[in-house]
N, C-alpha and C positions, 0 to 999 in steps of 0.2 A: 359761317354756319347759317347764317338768318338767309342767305340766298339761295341755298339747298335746301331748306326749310319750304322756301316761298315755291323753287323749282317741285319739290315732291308734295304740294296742296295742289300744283298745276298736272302734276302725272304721279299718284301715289305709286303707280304699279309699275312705275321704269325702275328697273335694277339695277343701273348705273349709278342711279341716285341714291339710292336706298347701300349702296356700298359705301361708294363716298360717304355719307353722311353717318354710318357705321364706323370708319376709320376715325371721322373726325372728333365724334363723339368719344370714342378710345380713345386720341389724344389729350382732348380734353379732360381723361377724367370721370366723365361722366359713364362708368361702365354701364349701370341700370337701364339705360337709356341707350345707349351702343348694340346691347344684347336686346332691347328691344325689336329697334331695328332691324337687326340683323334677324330675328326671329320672322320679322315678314320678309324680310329676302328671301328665308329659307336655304340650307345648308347646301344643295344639290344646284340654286343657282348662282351662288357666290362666289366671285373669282378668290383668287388665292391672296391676294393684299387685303381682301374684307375677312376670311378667315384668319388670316394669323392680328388681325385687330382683333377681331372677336374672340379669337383666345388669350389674347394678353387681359380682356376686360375678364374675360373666365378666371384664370388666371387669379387677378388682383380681386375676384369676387370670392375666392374661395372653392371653386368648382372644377377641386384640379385636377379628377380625370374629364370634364369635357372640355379644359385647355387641352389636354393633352391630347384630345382625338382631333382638337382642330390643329393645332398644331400641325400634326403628323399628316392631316388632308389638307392642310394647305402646301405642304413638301413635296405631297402627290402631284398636287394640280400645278405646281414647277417651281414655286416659290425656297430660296434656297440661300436664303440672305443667314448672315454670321446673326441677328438679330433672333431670328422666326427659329433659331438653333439653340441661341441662347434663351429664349422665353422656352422650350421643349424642355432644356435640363432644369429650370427651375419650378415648371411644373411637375414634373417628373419626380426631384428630389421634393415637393411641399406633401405630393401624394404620398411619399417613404418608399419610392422605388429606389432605392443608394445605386443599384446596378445600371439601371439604364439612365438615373440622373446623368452618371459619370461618363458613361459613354456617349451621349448627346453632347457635354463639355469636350472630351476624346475630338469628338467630330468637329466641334467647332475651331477647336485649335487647330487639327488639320488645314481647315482651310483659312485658317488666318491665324497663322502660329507670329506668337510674341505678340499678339495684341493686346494690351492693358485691359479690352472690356473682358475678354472670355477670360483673365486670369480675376476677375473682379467678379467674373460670373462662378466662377469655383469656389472662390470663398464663401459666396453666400450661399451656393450647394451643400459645402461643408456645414456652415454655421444650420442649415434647417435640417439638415440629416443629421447630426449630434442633437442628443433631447437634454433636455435640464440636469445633470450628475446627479443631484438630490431628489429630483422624479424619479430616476430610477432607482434609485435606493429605496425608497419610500414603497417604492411599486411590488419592490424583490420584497420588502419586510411586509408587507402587506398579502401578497404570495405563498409565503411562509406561513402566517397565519391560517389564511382560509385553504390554501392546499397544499400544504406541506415544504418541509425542507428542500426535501427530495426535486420537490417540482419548481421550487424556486432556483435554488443550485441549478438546474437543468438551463432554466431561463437566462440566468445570469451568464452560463456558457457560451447559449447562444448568441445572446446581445454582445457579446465580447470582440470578433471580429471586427475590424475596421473603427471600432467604436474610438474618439479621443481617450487622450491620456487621462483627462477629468473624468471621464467616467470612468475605465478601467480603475481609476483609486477607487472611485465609491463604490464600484462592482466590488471590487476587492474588500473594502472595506465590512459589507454589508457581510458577506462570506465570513470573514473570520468573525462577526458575533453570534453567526448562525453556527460559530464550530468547525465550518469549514475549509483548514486552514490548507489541506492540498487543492480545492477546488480553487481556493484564492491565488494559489501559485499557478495553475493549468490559466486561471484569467490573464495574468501576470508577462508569462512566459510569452505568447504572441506579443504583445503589445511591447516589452520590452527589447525583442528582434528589432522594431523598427525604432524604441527612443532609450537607448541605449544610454543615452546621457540622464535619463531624465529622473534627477535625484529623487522626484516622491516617490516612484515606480521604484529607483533602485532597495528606499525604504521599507516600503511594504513588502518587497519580496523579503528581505531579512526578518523583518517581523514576521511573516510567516513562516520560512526557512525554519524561525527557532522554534513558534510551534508545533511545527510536524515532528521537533526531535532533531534537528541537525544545526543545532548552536553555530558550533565551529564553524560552517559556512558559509551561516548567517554574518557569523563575525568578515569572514574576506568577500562575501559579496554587499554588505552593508557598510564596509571602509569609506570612513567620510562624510558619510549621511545620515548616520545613528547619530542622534543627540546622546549627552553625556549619561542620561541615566536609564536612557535604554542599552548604552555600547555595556554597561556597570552588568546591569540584569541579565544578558545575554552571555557576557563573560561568566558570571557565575552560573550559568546553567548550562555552560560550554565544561565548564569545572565541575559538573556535579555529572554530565556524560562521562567523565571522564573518571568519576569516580565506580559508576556502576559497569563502567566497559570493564576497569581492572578487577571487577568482580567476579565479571561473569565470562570474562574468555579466560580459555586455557593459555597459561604459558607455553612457550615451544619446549620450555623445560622445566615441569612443573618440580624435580628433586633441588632445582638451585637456587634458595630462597633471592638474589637476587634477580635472575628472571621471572620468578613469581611474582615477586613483587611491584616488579618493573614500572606498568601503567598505573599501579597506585599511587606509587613511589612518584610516579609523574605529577599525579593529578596532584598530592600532597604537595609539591613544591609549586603548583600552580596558585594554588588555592592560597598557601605562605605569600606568593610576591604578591597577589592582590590583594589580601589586609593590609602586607605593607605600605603598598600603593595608597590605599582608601584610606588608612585610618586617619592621617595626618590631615584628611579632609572634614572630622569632625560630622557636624549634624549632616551635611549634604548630603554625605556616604555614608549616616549610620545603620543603615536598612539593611546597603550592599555588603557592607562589613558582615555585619550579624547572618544574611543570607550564609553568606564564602564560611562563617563560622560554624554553622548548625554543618554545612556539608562537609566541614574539616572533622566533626564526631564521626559522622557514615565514614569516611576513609580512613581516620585511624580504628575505627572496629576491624574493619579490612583489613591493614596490616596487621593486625593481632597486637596492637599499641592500647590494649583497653585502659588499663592505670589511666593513660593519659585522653583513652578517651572518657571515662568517666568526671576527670577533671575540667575537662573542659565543659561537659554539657551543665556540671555543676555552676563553673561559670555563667551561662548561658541562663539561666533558670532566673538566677538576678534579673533578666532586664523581659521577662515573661515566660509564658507554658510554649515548651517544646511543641512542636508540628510532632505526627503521630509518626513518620518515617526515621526520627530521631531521634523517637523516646522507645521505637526496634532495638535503632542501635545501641543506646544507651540498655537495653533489658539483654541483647546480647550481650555484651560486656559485663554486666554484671552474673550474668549466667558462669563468665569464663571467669572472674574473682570469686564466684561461690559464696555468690550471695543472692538466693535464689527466691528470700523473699520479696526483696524488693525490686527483682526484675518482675516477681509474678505482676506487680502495680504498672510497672511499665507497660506489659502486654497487655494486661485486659484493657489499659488505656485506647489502646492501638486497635485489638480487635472492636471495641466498643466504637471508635471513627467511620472502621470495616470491616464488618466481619466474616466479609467474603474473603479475604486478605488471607495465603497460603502461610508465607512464612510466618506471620507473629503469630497465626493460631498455633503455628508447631512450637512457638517458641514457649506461647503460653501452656502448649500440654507438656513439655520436657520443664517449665518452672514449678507444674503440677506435681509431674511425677516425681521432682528431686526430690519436694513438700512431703509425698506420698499422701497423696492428695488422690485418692484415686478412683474415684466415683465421676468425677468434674473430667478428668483427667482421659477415662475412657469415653465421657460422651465426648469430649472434641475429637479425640481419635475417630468417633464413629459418623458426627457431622462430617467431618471429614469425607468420608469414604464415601458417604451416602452422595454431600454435594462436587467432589471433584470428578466430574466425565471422563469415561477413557478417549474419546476425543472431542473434539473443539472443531467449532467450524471456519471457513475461511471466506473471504469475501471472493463473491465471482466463483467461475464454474470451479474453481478447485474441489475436489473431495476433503471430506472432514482428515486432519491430521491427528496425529494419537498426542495425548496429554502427556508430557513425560512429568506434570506436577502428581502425576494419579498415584504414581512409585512412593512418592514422599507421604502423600494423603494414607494409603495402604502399610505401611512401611511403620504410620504412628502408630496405629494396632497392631502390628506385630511386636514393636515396643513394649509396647504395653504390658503384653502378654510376659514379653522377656524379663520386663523389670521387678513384676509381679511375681515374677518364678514359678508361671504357669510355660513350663519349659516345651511340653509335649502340646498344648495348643498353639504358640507361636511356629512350630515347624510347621503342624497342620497347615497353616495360610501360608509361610514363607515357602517352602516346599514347590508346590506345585507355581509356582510365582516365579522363584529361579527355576525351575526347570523349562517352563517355559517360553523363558528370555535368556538364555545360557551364556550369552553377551553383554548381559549388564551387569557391573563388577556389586553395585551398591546391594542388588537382592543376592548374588552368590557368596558376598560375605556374610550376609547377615544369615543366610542359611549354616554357615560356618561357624558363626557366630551360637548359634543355638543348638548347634552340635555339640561342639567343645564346651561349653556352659552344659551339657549334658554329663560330661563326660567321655564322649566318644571323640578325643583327642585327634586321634591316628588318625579317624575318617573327615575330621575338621580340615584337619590338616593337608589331605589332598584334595581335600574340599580349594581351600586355597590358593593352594600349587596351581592347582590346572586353571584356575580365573585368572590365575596370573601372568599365564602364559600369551594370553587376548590381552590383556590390561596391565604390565607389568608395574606401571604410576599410579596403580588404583591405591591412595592410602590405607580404604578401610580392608583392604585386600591383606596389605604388607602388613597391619597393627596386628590384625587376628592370626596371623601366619607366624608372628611375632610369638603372642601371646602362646600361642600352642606350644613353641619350639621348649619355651622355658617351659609350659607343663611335662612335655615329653623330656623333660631333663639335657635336652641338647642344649647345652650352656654358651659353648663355643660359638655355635650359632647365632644363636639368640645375644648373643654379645655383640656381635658382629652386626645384626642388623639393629640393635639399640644404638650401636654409637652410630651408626651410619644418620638413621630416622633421628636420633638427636643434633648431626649435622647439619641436614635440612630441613628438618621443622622445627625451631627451639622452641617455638610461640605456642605450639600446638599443645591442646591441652592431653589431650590420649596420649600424645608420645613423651610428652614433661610426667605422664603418670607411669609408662613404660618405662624413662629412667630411673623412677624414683624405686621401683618394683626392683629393678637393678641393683640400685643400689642397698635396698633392703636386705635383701639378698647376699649381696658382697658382706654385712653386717656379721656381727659375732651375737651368739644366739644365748641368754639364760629361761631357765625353766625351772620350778618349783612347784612342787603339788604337794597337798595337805588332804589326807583323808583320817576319817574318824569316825569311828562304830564297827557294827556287825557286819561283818564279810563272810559272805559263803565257805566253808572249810573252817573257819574258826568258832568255837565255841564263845569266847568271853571276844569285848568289843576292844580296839589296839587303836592306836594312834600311826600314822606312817608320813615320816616327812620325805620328800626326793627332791634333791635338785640336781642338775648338770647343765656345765656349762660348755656348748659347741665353740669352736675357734671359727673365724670365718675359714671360706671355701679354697684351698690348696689346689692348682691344679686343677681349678674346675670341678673337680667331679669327688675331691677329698673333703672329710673334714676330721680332725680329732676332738676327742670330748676327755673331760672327768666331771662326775659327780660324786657325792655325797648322800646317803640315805640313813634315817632312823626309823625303828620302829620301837614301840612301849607299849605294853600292857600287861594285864594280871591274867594268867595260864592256869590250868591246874596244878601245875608244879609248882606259882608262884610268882611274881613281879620277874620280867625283864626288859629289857631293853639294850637293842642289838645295832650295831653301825656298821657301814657297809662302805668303801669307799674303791671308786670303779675309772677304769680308763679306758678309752679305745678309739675308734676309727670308724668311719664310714664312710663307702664309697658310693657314689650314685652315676647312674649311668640310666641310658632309656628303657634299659631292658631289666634293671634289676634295680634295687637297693640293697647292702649287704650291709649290717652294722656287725663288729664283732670287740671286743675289750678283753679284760683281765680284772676282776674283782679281789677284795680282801676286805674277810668279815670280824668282826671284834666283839665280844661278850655272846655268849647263847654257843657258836662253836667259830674257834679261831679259826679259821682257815681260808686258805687261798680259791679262786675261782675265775670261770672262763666263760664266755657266753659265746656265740655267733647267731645273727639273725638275717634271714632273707626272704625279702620279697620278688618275686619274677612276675614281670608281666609278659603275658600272654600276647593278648590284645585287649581292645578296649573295652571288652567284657569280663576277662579269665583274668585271675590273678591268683598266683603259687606263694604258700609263706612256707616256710620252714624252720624249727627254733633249737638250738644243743644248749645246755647249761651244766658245766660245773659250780653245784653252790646253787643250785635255785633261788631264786631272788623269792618267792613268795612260798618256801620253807614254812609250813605252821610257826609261829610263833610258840607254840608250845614244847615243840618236837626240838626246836633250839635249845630251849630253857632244861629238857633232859639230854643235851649234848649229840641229839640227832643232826643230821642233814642230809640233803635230797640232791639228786642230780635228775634232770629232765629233758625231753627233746619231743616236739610234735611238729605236725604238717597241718595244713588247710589247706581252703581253698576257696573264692573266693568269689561269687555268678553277680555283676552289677548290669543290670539290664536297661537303667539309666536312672537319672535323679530322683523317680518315683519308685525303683525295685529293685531289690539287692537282699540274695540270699549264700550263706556261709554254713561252711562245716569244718571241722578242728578234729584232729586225738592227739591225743598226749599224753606221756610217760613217765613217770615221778620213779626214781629210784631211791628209796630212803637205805640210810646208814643200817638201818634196822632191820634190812631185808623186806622190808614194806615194799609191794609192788600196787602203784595206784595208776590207773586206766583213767582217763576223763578224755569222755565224747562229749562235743556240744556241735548243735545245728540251732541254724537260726532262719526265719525267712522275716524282710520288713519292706511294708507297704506304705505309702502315703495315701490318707485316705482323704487326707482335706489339704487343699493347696490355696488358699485364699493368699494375695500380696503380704499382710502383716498378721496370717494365723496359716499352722502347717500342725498337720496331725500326721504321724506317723505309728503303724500298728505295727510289733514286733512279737510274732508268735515264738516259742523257743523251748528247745529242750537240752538240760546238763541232766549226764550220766555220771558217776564214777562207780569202781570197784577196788577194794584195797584187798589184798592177799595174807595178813595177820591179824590177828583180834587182840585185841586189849592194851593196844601201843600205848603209847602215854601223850594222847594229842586226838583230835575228833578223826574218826578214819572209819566211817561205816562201812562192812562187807559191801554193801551196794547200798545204791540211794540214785532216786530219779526226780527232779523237779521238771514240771510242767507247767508253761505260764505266760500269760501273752502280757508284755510292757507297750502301752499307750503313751506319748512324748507331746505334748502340747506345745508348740513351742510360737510365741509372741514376742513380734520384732514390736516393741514397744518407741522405738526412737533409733532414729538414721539420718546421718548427714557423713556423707561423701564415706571415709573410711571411718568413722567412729558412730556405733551403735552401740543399741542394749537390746537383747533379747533375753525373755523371759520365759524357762522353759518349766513346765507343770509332768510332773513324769511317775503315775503309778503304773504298778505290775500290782497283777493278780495270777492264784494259780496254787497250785497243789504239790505238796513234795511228800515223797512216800521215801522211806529206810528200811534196807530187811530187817526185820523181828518187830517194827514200830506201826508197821502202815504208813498213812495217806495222815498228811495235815494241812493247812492251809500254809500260802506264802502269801502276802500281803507287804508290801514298800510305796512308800509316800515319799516324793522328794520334791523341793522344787531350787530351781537354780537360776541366777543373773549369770551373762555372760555380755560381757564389757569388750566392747572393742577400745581405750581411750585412744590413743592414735595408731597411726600404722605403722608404731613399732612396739606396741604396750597394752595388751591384751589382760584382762582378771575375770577370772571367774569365781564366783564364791554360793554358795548354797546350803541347806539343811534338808533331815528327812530321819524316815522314820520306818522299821521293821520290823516286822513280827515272823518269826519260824519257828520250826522244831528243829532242837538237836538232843538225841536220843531219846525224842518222844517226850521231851519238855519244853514245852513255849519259853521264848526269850525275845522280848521288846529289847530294844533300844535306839539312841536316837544317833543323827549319822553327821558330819558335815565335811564339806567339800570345801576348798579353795586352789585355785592356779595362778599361776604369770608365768606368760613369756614374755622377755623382755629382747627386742635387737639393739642393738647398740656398735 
């Protein structure tokens, strides 16, 4: 060096020198001073062995795109050494070119393949194209921060390519904190093409796998490489898929409770061998245990196993508070044991976690409505409707899809309205709802539904039929199609598809109350009534007892009866009291009811008697009665007591326009022993004028005629006489739980009754009544009250009471 030194103080400006002493200098080490030189050389006169030294010192100074242009102009100028190739790719890769790093490497193997330096040159390619795994993690959360998710995730993508398997974890890792757990698997997925073996990569893809929702997977592509309390965690969330899959797919055969059940039926026995597995593990496993536990309550709800799902969350409750997906299930379950206040605790729990959350709001307004709770009750119905969208949008160009939760949302308020016994507002919305989706089974029952609760049976009923001919497995289809057959008296029917619906659904609560309705029905029937006081046609106030007892159902459509009847009181002729003891038969069919017997009377007048009664139904509006009596059963009690009696026979007819309107008309014929011929017209029209859920007013306008053809019989028998008078019915469901209530009914008439020879007088009755449902085979009613009228233009008070039972048995 000191002689090239000394040669270029003798000729600074020869270029020979000035190269040389460039190269040499690069050798050395000394690049600051190489690039010196070489900067008075100048790049234009420098042969190609001074440039590719002066880009190595480039190079090793940091300046590494102008190694790389010397580089590439010393290749020009014909230099073409495995060296001047290999200094090209590691400039190349220090700049972050990965592309043409690699191909400068490409090149050099070419021409000198299998040499140790170019394979020593690629690794340190690699090693400065990979950046720090932790820098980039750092970079991406950092990203995040100042410009979003979005634009991080994007980053993370890009850098993904070619990147080491150390970064791809931390790519990866960084992604799932950010939530990201498909963008973690898209990272994942190249990188795993090429290291196929490589346990961390195989891990992280499973830990992601299970966050996007695909446990089971997770489980067979994570074989091996899940430590123990991840393989625990991932199995029970493999178990709790497996719980909400038998939930929400249809069976191929939703009538054969064992295909129904089937995938729950799975998950349940999955969920059993892994507590058995864990438990024996003690604290290690106690989390995983407890996990597999809480999701064994959600799958016996499933199965309709509630007893024991209730037991079990009870257990559970010991070792802390239920997660809010499990105090659902526990509030379902208690909804189906009928215990509705302590699920209503469970849902508000649940809704209060979420209260954007579909089903427990529903669950909490049906623990409402059983409460009759109903103020609470309709404003969830009405959040509801107001917040669930007819459709939802979808990620990516797709168009918004329709909400089928919107049905359920809409569906509460109709509810509502139904349970409330605002009959003719729930059609209102239900109505136009099914007609406009004619294919969905859930709205065409329920328009069925609010038919037949109307009354209008017949039209329910092909309400049904025809939904079921699209949906033949629709349950709420078959229940209400059900329920009609028995209104419509088609017994046989209705037999036929209770035992059937009791085959495969025993668990189900509607159908466990369809049998029970059944079996009510299969029952033997007693009845007793007690009335007491002033009755219209009688002068002085009488006592009257009746019972009879029905046989259960012969045949379906038979049944026989005998009863017993008393009557007592003071007449003008004096103290009697009369017994009555009756037997007969009654047929029922869809088209008619016919009851008819044979009576036998004792004290007042001995004699024998005959009745027939029918009713025809028309359709679901018209209805025909018709009545014949030998012995008249409501003979004046006076008319007895002088050895009279009556024979009688009238018609009606019957206009019910549905649960809010319903008007009647009657004549009838009294033949008395005494040649007495008595006429009685009565017409009625009644309105509901107030339909509140737990108050219902009913206005009954009316008018009773009669004319009798003798004077001065010995029993009240005015030539004529007309009452006119409208009855008001207040009636207060004071307490309700499932089939046992109390309703409290308040019930005056007012109005006017006019007598030939007497005039116009006032009618005034005061009554008020309990009527008890105690259970669903044991009904009483009991009441008092109070009258004032004229008979023959003399006022007479008295006071009145009422009592019944029917009993099945």
């Amino acid at each position: 060096m000191g002689l090239l030194e000394r040669a270029r103080s003798l000729a600074p400006a020869d270029r020979e020198i000035l190269a040389d002493l460039t190269v040499v200098l690069s050798w050395a080490g000394r690049d600051r001073e190489a690039l010196a030189r070489f900067a008075t050389l100048g790049e234009a006169n420098a042969p190609a062995y001074a440039l590719a030294a002066a880009a190595v010192s480039a190079r090793r100074s940091g300046q590494t795109s102008r190694a790389v242009r010397l580089y590439r102009l010393a290749m020009r100028r014909g230099d073409d050494s495995l060296e001047t190739r290999l200094g090209l790719a590691l400039a190349e890769a220090a700049r972050g070119d990965a592309a043409a790093a690699r191909a400068a490497v490409d090149a050099a193997e070419a021409i000198a393949p299998g040499n140790p330096r170019v394979r020593e040159v690629a690794q340190a390619v690699d090693r400065t194209l990979q950046p720090d795994p932790a820098a980039v993690a750092n970079r991406l959360r950092s990203s995040a921060r100042t410009l979003g998710v979005e634009r991080a995730t994007a980053d993370a993508i890009s850098a993904s390519p070619g990147a080491s398997p150390a970064t791809i974890a931390m790519l990866s890792d960084t992604l799932m904190e950010l939530g990201r757990p498909f963008d973690a698997l898209i990272v994942l997925e190249g990188a795993l093409r090429a290291n196929r073996d490589d346990r961390a990569l195989r891990r992280r893809e499973a830990l992601a796998l299970a966050s996007v929702g695909a446990p089971e997977l997770a489980l067979m592509r994570g074989q091996g490489v899940l430590d123990v309390a991840e393989d625990r965690r991932i199995r029970n969330a493999a178990n709790a898929f497996l719980v909400r899959w038998g939930a929400q797919i249809a069976a191929p055969d939703p009538r054969d409770p064992a295909s129904r059940y089937a995938r729950t039926d799975a998950a349940l026995a999955a969920i059993d061998a892994a507590i058995a597995a864990w438990t024996p593990l003690g604290a290690e496993a106690a989390g995983a245990v407890r996990n597999a536990r809480l999701d064994r309550v959600v799958a016996l709800r499933d199965r309709d196993r509630m007893a024991e799902a209730l037991v079990e969350a009870d257990a559970l409750r010991e070792g802390g508070a239920l997660p809010p997906y499990v105090r659902e299930a526990v509030g379902d379950a208690l909804m189906a044991e009928r215990r509705p206040e302590e699920a209503l605790e469970e849902y508000r729990a649940v809704v209060a976690a979420d209260p954007a959350a579909l089903n427990p709001s529903l669950g909490l307004f049906y623990a409402l409505a059983e409460l009759r709770q109903w103020q609470e009750a309709r404003e969830i119905a009405d959040r509801l409707e107001r917040e669930t969208p007819a459709f939802r949008t979808l990620r990516g160009p797709e168009p918004p899809a329709e909400e089928w939760a919107r049905v359920d949302a809409v569906r509460a308020g109709i509810l509502w309205r139904m349970w409330g016994d605002d009959l003719a507002g729930a059609e209102a919305e239900a109505d136009p709802l099914a007609a406009a989706a004619p294919m969905n089974s859930s709205l065409r029952a329920l328009r069925g539904d609010i038919w037949r609760m109307r009354g209008w049976t017949e039209q329910a009923l092909e309400e049904y039929e025809t939904a079921l001919t699209n949906d033949p497995n629709a349950l709420d289809l078959r229940l209400g199609r059900t329920e009609a057959l028995l209104e419509r008296r088609r017994w046989a029917d209705a037999r036929a598809e209770i035992e059937t619906l009791g085959r495969e659904y025993p668990a189900n609560a509607a159908v466990r109350r369809l049998v029970r309705r059944l079996e009510i029905h299969d029952m033997r029937l007693f009845e007793a009534e007690v009335t007491g006081g002033l009755q219209r046609g009688n002068q002085d106030p009488e006592l009257d007892v009746r019972t009879r007892l029905w046989s259960a159902p012969i045949a379906e459509d038979w049944r026989v009866f005998g009863g017993f009847n008393l009557r007592t009181g003071n007449t003008v002729n004096g103290y009697l009291t009369t017994y009555r003891a009756a037997a007969g038969a009654q047929w029922r069919v869809p088209e008619a009811i016919v009851t008819g017997g044979v009576t036998f009377d004792m004290e007042g007048v001995d004699r024998g008697g005959a009745f027939l009664n029918a009713t025809i139904r028309l359709n679901d509006q018209w209805t025909l009665d018709g009545t014949g009596e030998i012995t008249a059963a409501d003979t004046p009690l006076a008319a007895l007591r002088a050895g009279i009696h009556a024979d009688a026979a009238g018609v009606g007819i019957t206009w019910r326009q549905s649960d809010l309107r319903e008007a009647a008309a009657s004549f009838r014929v009294m033949e008395f022993s005494d040649d007495n011929t008595r006429l009685i017209g009565f017409a009625r029209w009644q309105e509901r004028v107030m339909n509140l859920p737990d108050w219902k007013l009913d206005l009954q306008p009316y008018a009773y005629a009669t004319s009798n053809t003798r004077d001065n019989a010995p029993y009240y028998n005015p030539e004529r006489d007309l009452e006119v008078a409208t009855t008001g019915a207040l009636t207060w469901i004071a307490w309700r739980r499932y089939e046992r209530d109390l309703r409290v009914r308040f019930i005056a008439t007012g109005g006017a009754y006019w007598q030939e020879n007497y005039g116009w007088s006032p009618v005034v009755a005061l009554r008020w009544e309990n009527q008890h449902n105690l259970t669903d085979t044991i009904a009483l009613s009991y009441g008092a009250g109070w009258v004032r009228r004229d008979y023959d233009g003399l006022s007479e008070d008295s006071a009145s009471v009422t009592a019944a039972l029917r009993w099945r048995f």
